[in-house]
C-alpha positions as CSV (number, residue, x, y, z in Angstrom):
1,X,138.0,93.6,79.3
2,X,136.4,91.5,76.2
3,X,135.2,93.1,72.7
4,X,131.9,93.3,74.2
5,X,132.9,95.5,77.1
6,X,135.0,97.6,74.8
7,X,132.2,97.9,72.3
8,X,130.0,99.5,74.7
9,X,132.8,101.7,76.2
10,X,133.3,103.1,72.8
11,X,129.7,103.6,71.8
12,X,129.2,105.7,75.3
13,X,131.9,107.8,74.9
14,X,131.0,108.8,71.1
15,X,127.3,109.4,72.2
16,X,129.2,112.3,74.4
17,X,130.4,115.3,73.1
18,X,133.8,117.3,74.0
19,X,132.2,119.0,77.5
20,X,131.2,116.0,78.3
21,X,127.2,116.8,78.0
22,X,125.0,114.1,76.0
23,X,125.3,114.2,72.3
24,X,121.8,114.8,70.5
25,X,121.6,111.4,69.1
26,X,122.1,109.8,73.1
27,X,119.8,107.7,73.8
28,X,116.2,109.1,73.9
29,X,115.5,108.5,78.1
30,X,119.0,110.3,78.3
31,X,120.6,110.1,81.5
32,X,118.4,112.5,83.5
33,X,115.9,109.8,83.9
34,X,118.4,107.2,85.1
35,X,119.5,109.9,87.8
36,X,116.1,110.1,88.8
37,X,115.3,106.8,88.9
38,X,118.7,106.1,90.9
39,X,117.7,108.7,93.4
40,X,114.7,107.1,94.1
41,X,115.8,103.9,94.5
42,X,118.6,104.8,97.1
43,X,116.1,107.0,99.1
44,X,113.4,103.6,98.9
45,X,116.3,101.7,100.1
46,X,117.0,104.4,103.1
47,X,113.7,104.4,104.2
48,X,113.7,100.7,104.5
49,X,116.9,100.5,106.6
50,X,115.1,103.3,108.7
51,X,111.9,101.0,109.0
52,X,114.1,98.2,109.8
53,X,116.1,99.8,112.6
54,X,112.9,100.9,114.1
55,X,111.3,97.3,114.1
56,X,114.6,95.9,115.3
57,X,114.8,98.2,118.3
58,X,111.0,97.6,119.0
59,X,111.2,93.9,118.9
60,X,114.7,93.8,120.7
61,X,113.0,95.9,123.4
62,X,110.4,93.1,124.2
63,X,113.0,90.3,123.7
64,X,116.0,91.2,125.2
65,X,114.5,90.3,128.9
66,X,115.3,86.4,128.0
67,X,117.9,84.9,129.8
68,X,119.3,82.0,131.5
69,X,120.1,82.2,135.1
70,X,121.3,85.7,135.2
71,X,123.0,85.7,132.1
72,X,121.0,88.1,129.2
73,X,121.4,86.1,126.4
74,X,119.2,87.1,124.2
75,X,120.9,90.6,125.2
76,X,123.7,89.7,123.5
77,X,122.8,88.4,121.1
78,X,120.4,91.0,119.9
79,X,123.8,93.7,120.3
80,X,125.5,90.9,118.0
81,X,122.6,91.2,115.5
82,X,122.5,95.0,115.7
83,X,126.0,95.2,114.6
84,X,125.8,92.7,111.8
85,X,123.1,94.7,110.4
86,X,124.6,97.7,111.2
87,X,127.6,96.6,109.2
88,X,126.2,95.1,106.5
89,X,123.8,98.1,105.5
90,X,127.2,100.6,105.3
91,X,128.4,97.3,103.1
92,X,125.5,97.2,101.0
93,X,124.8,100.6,100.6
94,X,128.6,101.7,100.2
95,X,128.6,104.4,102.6
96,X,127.9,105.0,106.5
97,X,124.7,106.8,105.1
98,X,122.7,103.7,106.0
99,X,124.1,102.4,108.9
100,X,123.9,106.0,110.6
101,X,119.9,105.2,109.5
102,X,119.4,102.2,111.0
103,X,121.7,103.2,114.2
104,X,119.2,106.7,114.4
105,X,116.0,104.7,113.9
106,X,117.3,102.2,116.7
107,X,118.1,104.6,119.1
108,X,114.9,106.5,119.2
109,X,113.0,103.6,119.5
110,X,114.9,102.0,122.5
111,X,115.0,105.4,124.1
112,X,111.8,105.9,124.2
113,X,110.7,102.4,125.0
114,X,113.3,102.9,127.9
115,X,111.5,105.9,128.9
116,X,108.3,105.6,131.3
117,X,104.9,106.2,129.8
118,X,102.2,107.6,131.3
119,X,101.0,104.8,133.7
120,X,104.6,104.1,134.6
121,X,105.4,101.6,131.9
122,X,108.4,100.6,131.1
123,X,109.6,98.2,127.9
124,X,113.2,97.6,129.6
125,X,113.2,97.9,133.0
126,X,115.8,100.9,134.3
127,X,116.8,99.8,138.0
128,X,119.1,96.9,139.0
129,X,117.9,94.6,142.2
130,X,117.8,91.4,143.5
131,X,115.1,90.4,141.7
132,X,115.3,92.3,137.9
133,X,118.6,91.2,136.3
134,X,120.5,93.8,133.8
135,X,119.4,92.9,130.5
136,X,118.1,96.1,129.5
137,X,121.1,97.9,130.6
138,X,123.0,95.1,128.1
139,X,121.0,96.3,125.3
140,X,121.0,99.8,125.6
141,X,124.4,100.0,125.8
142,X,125.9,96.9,124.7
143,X,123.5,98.1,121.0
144,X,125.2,101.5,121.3
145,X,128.5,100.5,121.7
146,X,127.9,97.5,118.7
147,X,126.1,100.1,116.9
148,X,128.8,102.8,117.0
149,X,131.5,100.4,116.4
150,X,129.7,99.5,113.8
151,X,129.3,102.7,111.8
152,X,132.7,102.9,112.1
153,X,133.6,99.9,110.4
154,X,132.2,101.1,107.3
155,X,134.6,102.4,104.9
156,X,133.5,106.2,103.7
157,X,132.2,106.9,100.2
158,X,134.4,109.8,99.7
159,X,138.2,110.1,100.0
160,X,139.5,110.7,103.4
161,X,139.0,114.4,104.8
162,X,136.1,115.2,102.0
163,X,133.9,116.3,105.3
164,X,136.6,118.8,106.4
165,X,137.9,120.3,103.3
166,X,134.7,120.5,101.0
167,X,135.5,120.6,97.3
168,X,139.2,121.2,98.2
169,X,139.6,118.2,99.0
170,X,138.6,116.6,96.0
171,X,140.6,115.2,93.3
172,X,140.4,114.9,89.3
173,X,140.2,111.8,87.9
């Protein structure tokens, strides 16, 4: 750490007082407003990885029928793509929080695509013959599975066993 960095460590700790609440002479935004803004920023960033996992599953449902000879390539590749993104939103946000969003948003979307609509429609087709191949069946469970997998490849936010053990199982710093 420079001069700088302990400068500013210094000031913020005598702008606190013994309980650890903002002195009267903090800064006049005080910290309330950065919590807020914080808060909104995460929850704007959630709803985009929501959006996004809902546009990917809609445009991977119309895609994933490409394919040379029988082999669904685009299938695969679209199960590769889901779990990069999956991956790298529980990277970037710092928590599964997001990629449990996108994995929800994706799942919905694909279901219900995969589901007939009223004139018998169908997005993916759900029966195996001669004449479909099985690229549907690829991406619904191939982006499960990749999905899934990974979610769990994200490292938690909070210590191991928070979820089980509630504030017991937190620790003082």
């Amino acid at each position: 750490m420079d001069d700088n960095d302990e400068t500013r460590v210094s000031l913020a700790k005598q702008r606190l007082s013994v309980d650890g609440e903002p002195s009267p002479g903090g800064p006049p935004g005080g910290s309330g407003s950065s919590v807020a803004s914080d808060a909104m920023v995460t929850g704007a960033a959630y709803a985009v990885l929501g959006v996004f996992g809902a546009l990917f599953g809609v445009v991977g449902s119309f895609v994933q029928m490409w394919s040379v000879d029988r082999v669904p390539v685009a299938s695969i590749v679209l199960v590769l793509l889901l779990f990069a993104a999956v991956w790298l939103a529980g990277w970037g946000m710092g928590g599964r929080t997001g990629p449990v969003i996108i994995t929800v948003a994706w799942v919905i979307v694909v279901f219900v695509l995969s589901s007939g609509g009223p004139g018998g429609d169908l997005a993916m087709p759900a029966e195996l013959s001669d004449r479909t191949n099985y690229a549907g069946y690829v991406y619904i469970i191939g982006g499960l599975s990749a999905a899934v997998l990974g979610v769990l490849c994200v490292r938690p936010s909070g210590p191991s066993g928070q979820w089980l053990l509630g504030r017991a199982g937190r620790t003082e710093r």
